[in-house]
PQR file of N, CA, C, O and H, with PARSE charges and radii, in Angstrom:
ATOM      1  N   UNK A   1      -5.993 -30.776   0.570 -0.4000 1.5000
ATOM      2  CA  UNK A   1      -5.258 -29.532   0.446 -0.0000 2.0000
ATOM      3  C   UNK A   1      -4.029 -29.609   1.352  0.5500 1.7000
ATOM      4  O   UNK A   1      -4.203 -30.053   2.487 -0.5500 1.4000
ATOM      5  N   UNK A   2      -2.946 -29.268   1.019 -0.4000 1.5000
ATOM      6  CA  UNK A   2      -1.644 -29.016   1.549 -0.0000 2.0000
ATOM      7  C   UNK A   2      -1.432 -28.050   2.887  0.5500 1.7000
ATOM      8  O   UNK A   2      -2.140 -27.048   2.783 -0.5500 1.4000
ATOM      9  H   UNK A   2      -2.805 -28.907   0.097  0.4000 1.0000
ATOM     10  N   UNK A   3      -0.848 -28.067   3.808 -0.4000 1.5000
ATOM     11  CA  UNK A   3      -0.764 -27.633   4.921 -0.0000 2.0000
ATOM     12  C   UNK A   3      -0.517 -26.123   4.713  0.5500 1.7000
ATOM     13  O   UNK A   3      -1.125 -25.314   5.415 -0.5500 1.4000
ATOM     14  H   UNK A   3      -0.272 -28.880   3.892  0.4000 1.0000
ATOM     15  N   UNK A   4       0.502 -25.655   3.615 -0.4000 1.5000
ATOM     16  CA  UNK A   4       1.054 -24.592   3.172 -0.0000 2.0000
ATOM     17  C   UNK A   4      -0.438 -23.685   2.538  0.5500 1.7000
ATOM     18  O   UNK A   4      -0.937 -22.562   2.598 -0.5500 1.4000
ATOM     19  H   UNK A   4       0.996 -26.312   3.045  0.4000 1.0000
ATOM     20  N   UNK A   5      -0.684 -24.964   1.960 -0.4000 1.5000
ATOM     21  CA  UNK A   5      -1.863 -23.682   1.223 -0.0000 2.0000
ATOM     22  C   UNK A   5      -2.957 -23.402   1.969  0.5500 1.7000
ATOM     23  O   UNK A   5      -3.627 -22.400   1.723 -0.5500 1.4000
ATOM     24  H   UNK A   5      -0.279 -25.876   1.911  0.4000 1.0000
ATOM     25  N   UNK A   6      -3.267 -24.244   2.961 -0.4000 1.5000
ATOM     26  CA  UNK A   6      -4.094 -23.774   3.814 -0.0000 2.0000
ATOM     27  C   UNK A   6      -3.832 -22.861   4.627  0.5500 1.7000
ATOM     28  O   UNK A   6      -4.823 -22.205   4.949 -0.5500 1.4000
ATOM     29  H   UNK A   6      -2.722 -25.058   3.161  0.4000 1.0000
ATOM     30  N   UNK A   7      -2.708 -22.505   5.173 -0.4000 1.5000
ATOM     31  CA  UNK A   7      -2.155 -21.741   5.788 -0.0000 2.0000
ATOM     32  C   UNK A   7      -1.841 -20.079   5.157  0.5500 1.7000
ATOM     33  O   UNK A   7      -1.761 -18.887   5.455 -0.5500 1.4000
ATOM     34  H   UNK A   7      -1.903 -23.038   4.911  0.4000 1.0000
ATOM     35  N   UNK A   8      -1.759 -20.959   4.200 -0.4000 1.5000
ATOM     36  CA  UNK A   8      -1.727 -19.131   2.941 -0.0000 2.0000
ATOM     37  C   UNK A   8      -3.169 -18.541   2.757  0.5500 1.7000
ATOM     38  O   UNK A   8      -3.377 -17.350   2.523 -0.5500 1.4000
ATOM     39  H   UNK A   8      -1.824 -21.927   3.958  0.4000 1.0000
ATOM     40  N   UNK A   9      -4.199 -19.555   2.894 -0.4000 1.5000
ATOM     41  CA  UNK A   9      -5.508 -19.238   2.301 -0.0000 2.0000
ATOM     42  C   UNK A   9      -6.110 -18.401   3.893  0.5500 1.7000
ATOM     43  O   UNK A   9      -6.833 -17.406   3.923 -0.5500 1.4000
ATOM     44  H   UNK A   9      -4.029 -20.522   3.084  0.4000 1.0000
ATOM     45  N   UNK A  10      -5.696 -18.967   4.796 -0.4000 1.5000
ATOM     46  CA  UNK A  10      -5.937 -18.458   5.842 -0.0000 2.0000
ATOM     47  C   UNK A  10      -5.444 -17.264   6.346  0.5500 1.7000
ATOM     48  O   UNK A  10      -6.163 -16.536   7.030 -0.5500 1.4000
ATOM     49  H   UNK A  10      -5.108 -19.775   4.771  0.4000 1.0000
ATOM     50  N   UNK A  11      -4.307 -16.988   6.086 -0.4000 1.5000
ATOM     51  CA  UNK A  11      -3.682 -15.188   6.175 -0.0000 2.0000
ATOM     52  C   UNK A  11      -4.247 -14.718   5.321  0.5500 1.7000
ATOM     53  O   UNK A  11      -4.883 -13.717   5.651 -0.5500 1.4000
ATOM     54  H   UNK A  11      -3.723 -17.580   5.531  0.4000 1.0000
ATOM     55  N   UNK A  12      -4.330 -15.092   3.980 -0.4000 1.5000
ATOM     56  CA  UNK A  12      -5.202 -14.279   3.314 -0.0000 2.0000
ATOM     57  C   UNK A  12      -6.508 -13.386   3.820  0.5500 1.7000
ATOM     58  O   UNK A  12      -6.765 -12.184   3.883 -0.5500 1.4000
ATOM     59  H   UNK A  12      -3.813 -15.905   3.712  0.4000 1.0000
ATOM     60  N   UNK A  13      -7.203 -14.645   4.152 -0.4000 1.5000
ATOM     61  CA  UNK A  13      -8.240 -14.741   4.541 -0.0000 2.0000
ATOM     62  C   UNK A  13      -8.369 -13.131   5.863  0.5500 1.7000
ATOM     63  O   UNK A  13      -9.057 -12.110   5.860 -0.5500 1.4000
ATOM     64  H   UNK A  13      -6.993 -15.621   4.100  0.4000 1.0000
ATOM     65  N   UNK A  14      -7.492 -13.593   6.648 -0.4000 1.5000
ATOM     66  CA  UNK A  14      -7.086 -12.693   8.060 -0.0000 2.0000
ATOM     67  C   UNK A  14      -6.821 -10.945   7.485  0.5500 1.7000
ATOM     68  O   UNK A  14      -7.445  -9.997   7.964 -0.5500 1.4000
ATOM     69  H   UNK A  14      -6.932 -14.422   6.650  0.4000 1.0000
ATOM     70  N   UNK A  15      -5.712 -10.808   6.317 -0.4000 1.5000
ATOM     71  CA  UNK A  15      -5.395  -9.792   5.577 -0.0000 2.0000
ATOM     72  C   UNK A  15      -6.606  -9.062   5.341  0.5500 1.7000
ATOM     73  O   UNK A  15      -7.016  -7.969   5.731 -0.5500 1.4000
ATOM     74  H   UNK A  15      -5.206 -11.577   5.927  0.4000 1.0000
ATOM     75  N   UNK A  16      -6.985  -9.798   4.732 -0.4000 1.5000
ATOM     76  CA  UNK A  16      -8.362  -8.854   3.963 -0.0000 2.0000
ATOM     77  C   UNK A  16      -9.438  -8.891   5.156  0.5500 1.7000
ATOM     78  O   UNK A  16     -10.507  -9.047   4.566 -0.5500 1.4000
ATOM     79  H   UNK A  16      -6.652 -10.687   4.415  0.4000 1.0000
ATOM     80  N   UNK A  17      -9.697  -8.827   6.529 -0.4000 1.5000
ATOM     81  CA  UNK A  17     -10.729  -8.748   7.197 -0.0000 2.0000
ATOM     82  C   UNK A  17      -9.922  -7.397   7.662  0.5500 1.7000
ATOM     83  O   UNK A  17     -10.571  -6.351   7.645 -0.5500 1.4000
ATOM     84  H   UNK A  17      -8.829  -8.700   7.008  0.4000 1.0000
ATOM     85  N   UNK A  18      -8.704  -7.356   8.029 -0.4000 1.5000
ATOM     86  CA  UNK A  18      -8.078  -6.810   8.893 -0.0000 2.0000
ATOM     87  C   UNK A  18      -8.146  -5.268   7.918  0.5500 1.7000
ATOM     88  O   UNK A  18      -8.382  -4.220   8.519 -0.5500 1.4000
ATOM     89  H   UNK A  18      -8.177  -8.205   8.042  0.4000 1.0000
ATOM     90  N   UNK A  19      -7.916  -5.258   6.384 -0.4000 1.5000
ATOM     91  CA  UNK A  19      -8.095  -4.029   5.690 -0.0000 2.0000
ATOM     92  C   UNK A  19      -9.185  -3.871   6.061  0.5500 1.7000
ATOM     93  O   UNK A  19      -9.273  -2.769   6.602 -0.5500 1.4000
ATOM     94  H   UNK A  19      -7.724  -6.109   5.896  0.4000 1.0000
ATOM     95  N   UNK A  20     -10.475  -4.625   6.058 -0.4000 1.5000
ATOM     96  CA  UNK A  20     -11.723  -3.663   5.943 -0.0000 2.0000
ATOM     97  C   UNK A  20     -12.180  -3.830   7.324  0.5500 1.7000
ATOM     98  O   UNK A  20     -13.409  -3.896   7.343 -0.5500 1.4000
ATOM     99  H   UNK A  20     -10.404  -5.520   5.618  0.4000 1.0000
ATOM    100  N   UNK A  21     -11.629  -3.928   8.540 -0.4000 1.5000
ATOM    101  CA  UNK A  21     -11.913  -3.459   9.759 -0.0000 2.0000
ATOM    102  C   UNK A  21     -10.902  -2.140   9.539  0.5500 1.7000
ATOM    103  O   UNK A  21     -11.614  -1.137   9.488 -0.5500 1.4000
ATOM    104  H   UNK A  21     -10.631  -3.875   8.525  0.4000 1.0000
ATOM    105  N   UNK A  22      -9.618  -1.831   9.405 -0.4000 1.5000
ATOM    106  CA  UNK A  22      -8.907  -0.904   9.235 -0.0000 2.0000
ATOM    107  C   UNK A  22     -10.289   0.226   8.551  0.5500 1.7000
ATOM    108  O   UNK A  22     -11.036   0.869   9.290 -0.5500 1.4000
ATOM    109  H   UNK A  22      -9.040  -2.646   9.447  0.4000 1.0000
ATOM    110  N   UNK A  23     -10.351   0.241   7.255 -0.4000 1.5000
ATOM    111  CA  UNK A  23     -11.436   0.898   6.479 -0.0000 2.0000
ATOM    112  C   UNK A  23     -12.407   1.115   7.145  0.5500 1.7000
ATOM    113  O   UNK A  23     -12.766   2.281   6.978 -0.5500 1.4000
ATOM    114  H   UNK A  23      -9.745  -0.280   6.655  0.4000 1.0000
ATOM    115  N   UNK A  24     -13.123   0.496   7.934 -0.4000 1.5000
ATOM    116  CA  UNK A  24     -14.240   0.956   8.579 -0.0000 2.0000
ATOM    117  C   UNK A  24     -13.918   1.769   9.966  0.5500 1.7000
ATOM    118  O   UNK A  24     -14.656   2.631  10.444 -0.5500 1.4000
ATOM    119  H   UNK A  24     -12.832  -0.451   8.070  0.4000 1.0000
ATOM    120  N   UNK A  25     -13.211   1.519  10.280 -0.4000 1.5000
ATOM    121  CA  UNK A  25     -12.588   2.466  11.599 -0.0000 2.0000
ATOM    122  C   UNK A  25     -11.590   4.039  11.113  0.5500 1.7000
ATOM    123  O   UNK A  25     -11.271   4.982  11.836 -0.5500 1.4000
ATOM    124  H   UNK A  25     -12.612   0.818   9.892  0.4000 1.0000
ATOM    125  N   UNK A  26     -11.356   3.850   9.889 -0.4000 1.5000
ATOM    126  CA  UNK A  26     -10.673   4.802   9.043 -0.0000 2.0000
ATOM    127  C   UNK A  26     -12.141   5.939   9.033  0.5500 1.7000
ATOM    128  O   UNK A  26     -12.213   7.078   9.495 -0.5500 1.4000
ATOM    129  H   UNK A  26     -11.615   3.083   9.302  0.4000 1.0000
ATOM    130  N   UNK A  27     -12.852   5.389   8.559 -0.4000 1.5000
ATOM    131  CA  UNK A  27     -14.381   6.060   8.234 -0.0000 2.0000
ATOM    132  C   UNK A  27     -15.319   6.477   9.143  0.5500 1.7000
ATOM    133  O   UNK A  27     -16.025   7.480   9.036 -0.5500 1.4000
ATOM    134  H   UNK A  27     -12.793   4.464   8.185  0.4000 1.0000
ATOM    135  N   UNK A  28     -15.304   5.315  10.454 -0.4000 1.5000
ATOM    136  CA  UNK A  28     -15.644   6.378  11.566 -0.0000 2.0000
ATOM    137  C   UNK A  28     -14.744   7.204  12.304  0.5500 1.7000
ATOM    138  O   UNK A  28     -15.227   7.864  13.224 -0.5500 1.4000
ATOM    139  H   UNK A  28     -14.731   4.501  10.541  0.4000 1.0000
ATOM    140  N   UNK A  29     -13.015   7.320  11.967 -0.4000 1.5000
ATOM    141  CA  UNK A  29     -12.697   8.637  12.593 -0.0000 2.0000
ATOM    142  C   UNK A  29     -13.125   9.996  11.878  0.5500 1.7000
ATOM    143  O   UNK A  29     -13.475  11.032  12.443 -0.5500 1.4000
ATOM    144  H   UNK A  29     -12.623   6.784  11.220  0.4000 1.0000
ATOM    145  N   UNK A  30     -12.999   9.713  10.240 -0.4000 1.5000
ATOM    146  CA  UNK A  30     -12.853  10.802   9.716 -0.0000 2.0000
ATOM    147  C   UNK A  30     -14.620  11.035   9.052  0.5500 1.7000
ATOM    148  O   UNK A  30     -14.839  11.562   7.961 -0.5500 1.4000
ATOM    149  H   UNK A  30     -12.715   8.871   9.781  0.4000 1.0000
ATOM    150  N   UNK A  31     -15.604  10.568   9.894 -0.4000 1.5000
ATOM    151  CA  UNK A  31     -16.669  10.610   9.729 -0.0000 2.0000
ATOM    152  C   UNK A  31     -17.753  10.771   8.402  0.5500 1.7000
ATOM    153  O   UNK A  31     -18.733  11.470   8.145 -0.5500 1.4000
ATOM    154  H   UNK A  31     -15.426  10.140  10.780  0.4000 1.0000
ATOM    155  N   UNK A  32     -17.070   9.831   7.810 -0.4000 1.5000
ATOM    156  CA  UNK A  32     -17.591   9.538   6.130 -0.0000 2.0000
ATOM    157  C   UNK A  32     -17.741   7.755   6.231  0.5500 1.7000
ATOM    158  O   UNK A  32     -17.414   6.851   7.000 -0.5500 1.4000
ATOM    159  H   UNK A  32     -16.273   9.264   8.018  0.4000 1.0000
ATOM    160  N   UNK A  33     -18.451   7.931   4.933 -0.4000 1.5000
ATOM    161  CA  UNK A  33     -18.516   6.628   4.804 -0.0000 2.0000
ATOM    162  C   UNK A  33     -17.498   5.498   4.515  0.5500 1.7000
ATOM    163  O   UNK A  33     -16.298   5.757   4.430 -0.5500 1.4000
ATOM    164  H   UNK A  33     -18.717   8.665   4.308  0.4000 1.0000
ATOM    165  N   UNK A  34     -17.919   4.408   4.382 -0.4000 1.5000
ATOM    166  CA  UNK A  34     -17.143   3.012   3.914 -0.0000 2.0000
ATOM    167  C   UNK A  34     -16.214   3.608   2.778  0.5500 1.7000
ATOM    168  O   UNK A  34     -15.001   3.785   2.662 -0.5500 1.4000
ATOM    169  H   UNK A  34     -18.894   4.198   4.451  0.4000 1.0000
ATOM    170  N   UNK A  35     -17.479   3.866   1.888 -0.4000 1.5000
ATOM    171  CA  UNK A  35     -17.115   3.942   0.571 -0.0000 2.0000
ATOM    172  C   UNK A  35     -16.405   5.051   0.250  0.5500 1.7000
ATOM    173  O   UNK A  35     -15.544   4.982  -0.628 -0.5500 1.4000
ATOM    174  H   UNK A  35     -18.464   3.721   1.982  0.4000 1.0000
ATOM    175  N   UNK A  36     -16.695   6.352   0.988 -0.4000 1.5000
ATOM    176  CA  UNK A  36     -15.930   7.569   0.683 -0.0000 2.0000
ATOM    177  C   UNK A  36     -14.566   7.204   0.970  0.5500 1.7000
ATOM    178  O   UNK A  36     -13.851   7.416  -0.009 -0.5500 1.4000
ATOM    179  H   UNK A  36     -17.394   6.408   1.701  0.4000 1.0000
ATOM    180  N   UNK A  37     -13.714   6.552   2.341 -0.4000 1.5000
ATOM    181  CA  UNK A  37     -12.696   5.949   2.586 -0.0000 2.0000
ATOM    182  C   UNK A  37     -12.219   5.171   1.979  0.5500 1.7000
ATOM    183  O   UNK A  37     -10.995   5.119   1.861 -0.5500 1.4000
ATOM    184  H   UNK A  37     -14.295   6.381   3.136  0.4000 1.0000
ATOM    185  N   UNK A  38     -13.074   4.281   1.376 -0.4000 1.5000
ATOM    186  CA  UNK A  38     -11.982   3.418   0.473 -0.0000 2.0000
ATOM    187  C   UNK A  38     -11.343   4.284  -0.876  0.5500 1.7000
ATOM    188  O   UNK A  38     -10.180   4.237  -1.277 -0.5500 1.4000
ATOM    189  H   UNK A  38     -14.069   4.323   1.472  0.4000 1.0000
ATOM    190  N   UNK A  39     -12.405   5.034  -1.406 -0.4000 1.5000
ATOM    191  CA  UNK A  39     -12.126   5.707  -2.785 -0.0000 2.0000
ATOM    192  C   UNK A  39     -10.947   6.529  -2.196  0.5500 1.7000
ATOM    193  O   UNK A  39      -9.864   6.448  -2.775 -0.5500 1.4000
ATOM    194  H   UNK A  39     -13.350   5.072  -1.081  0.4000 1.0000
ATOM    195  N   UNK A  40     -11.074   7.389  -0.987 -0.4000 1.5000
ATOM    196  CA  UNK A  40      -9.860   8.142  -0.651 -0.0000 2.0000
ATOM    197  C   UNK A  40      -8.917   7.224  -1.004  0.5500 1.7000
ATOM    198  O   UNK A  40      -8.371   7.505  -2.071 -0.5500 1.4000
ATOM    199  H   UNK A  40     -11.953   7.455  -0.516  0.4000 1.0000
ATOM    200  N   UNK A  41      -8.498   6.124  -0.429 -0.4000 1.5000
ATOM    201  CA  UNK A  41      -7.585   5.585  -0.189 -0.0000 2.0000
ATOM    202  C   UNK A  41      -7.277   5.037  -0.838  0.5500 1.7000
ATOM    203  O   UNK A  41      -6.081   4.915  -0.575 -0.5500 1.4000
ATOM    204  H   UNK A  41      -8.941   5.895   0.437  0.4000 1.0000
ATOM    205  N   UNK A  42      -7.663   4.032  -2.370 -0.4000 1.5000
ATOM    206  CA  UNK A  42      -7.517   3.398  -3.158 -0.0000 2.0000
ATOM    207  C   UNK A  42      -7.305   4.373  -4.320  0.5500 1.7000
ATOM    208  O   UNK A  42      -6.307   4.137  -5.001 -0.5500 1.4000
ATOM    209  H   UNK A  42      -8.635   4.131  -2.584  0.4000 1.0000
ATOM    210  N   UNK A  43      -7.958   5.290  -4.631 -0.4000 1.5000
ATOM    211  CA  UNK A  43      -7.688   6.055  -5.754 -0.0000 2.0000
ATOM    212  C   UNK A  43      -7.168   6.870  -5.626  0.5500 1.7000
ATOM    213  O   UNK A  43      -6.844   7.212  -6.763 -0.5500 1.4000
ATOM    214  H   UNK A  43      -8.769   5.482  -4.078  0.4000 1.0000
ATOM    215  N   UNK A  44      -6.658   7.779  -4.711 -0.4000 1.5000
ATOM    216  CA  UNK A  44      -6.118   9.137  -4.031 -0.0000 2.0000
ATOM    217  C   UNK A  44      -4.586   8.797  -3.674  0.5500 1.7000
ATOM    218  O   UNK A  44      -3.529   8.946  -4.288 -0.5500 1.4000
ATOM    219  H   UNK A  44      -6.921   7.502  -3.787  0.4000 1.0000
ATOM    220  N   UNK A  45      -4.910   8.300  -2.475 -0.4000 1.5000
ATOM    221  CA  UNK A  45      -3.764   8.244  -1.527 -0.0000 2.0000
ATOM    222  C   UNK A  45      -2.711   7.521  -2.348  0.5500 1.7000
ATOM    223  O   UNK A  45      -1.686   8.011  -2.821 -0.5500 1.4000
ATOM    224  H   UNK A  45      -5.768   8.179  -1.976  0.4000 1.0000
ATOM    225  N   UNK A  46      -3.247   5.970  -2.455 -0.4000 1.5000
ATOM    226  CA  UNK A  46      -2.004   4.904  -2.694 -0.0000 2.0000
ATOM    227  C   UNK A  46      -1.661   4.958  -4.458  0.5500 1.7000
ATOM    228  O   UNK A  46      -0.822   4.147  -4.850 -0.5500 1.4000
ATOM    229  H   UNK A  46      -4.080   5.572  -2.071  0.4000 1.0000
ATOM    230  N   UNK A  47      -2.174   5.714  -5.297 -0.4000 1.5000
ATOM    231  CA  UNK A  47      -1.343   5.802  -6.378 -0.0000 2.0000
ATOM    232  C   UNK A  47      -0.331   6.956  -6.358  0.5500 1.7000
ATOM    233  O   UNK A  47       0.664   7.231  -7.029 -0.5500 1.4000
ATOM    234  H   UNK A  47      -2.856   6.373  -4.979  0.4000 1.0000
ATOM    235  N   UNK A  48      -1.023   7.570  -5.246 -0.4000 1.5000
ATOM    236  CA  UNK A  48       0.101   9.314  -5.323 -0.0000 2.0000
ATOM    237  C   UNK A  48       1.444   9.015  -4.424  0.5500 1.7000
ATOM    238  O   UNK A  48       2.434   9.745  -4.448 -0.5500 1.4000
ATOM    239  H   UNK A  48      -1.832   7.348  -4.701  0.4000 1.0000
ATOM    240  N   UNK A  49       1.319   7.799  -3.608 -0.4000 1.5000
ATOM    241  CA  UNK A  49       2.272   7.067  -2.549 -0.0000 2.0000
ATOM    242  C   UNK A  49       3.210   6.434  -3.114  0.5500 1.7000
ATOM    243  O   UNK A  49       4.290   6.256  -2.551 -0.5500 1.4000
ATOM    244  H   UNK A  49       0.514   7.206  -3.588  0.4000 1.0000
ATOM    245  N   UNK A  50       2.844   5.830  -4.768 -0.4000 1.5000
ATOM    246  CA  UNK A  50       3.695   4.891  -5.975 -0.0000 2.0000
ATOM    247  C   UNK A  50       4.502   6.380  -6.457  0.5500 1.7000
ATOM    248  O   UNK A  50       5.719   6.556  -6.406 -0.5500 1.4000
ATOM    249  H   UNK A  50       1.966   5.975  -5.226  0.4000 1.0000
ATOM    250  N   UNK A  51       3.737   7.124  -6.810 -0.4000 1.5000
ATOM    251  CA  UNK A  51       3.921   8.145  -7.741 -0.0000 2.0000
ATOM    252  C   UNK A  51       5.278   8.664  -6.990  0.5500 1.7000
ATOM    253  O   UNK A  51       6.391   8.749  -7.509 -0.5500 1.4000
ATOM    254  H   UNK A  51       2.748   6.981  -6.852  0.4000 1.0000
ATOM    255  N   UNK A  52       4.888   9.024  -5.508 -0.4000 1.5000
ATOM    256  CA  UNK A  52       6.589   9.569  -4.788 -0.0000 2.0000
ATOM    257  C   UNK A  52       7.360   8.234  -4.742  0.5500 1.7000
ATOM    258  O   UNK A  52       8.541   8.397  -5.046 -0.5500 1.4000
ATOM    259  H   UNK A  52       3.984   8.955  -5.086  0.4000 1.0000
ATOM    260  N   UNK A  53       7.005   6.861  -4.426 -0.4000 1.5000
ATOM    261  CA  UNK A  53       8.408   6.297  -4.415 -0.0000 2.0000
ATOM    262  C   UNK A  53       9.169   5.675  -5.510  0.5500 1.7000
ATOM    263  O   UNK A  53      10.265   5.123  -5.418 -0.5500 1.4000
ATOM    264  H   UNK A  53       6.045   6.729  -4.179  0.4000 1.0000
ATOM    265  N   UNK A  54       8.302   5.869  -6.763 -0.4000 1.5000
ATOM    266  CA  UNK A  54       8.974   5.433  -8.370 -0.0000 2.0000
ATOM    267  C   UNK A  54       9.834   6.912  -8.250  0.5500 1.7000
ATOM    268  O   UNK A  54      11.013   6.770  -8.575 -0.5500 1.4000
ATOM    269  H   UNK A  54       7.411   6.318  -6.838  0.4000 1.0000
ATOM    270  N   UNK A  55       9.405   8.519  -7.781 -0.4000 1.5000
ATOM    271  CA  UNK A  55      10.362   9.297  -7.989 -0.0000 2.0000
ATOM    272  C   UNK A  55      11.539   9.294  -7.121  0.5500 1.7000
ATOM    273  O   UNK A  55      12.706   9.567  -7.401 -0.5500 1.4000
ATOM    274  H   UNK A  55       8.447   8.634  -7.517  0.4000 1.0000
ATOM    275  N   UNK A  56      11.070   8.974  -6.141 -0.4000 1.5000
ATOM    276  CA  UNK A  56      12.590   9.000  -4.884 -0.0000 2.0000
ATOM    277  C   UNK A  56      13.659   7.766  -5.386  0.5500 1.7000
ATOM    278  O   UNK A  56      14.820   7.917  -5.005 -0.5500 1.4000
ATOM    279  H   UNK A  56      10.122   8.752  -5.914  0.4000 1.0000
ATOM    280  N   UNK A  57      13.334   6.453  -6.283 -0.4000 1.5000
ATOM    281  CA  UNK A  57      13.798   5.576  -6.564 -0.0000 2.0000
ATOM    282  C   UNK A  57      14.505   6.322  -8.101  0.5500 1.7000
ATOM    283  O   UNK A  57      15.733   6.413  -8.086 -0.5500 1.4000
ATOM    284  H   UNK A  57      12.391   6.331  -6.592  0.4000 1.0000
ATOM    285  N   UNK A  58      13.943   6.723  -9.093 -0.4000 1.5000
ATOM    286  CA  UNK A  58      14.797   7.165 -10.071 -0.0000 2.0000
ATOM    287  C   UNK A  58      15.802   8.289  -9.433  0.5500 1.7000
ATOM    288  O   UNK A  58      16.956   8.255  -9.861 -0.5500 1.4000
ATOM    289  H   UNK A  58      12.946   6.649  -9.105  0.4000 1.0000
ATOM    290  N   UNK A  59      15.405   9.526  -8.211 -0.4000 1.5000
ATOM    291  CA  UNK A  59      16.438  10.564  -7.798 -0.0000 2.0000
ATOM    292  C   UNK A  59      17.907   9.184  -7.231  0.5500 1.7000
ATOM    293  O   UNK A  59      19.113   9.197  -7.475 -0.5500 1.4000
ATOM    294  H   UNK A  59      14.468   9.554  -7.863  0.4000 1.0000
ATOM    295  N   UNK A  60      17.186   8.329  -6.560 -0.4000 1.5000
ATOM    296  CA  UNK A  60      18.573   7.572  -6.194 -0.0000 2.0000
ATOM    297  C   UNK A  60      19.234   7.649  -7.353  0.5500 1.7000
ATOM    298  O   UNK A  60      20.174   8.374  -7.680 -0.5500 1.4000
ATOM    299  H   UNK A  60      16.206   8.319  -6.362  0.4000 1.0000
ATOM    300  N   UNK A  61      18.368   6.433  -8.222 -0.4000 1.5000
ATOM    301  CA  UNK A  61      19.406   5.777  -9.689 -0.0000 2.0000
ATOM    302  C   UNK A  61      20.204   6.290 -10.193  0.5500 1.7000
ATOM    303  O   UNK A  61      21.197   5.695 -10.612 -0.5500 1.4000
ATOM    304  H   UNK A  61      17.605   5.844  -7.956  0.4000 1.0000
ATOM    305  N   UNK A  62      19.922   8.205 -10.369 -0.4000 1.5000
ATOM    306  CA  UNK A  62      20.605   9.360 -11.002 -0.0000 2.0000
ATOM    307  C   UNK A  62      21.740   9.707  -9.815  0.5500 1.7000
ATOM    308  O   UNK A  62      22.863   9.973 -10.241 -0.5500 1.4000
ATOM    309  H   UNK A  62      19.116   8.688 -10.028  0.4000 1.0000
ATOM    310  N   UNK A  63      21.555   9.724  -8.463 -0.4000 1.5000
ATOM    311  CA  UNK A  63      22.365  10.034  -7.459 -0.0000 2.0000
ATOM    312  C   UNK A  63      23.866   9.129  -7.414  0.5500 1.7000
ATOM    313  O   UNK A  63      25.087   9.290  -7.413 -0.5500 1.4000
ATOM    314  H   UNK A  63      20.642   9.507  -8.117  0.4000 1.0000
ATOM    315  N   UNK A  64      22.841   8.105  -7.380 -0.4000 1.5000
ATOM    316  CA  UNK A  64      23.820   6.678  -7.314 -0.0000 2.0000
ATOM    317  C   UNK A  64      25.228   6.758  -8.999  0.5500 1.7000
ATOM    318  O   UNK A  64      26.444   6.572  -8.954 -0.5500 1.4000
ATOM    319  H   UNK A  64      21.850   7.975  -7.381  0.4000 1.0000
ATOM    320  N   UNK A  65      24.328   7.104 -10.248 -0.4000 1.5000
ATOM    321  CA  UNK A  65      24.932   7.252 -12.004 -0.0000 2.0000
ATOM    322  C   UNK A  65      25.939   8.093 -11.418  0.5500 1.7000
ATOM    323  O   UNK A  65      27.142   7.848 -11.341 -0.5500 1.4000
ATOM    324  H   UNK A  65      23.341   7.255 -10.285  0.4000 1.0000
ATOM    325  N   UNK A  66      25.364   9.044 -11.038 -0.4000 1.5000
ATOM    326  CA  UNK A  66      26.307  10.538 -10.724 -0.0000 2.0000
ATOM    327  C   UNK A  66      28.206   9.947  -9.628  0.5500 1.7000
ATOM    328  O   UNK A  66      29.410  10.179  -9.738 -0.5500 1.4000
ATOM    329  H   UNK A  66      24.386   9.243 -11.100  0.4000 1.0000
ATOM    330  N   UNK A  67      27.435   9.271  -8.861 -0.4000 1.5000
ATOM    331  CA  UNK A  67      28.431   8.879  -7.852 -0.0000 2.0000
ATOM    332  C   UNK A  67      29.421   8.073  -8.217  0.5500 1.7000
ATOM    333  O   UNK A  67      30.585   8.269  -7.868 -0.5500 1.4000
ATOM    334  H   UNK A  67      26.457   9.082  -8.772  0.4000 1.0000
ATOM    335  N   UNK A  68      29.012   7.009  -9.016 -0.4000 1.5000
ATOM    336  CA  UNK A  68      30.040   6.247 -10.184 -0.0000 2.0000
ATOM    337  C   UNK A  68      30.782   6.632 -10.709  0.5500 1.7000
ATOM    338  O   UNK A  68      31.936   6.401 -10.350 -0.5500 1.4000
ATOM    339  H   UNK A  68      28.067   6.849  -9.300  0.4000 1.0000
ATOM    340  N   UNK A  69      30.488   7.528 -11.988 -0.4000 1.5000
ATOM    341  CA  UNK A  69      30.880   8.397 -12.231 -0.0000 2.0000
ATOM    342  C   UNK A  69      32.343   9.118 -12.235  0.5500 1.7000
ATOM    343  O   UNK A  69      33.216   9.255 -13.092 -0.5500 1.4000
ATOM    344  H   UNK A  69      29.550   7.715 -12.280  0.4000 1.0000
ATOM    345  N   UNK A  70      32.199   9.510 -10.880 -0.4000 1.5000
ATOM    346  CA  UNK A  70      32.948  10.545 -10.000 -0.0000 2.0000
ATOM    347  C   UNK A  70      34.716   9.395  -9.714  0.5500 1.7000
ATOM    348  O   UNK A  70      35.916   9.640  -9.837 -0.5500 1.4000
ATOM    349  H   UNK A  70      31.490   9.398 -10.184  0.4000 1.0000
ATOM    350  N   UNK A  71      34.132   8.519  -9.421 -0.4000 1.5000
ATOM    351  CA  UNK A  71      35.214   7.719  -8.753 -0.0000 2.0000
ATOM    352  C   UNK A  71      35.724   6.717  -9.694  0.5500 1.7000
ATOM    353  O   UNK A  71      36.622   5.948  -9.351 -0.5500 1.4000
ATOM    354  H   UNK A  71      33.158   8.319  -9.321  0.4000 1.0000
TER
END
């Protein structure tokens, strides 16, 4: 195996311990489980987090159309 990919396989590796130590310390502040925290957070939080920055990104596009436009 290549130095690179070992090195990728290994942050990987680091990434994903580091989410679910995050997740489990997420769960004992807010005193629920593993699983209640992840669902918050995977199904709740981070699609409604896409949802505002696909809209703040089209208000630019239209901001930005508008500004062209003008000049």
């Amino acid at each position: 195996m290549s130095p690179f990919l070992h090195l990728l396989g290994r942050l990987a590796h680091l990434a994903f311990w580091y989410c679910c130590d995050f997740m489990v310390n997420l769960a004992n502040l807010t005193r629920t489980s593993y699983y209640e925290a992840n669902t918050w957070v995977l199904l709740l939080l981070l699609p409604m987090l896409l949802a505002l920055l696909i809209g703040v990104r089209v208000a630019q596009w239209f901001r930005l159309r508008r500004l062209r436009r003008k000049y």
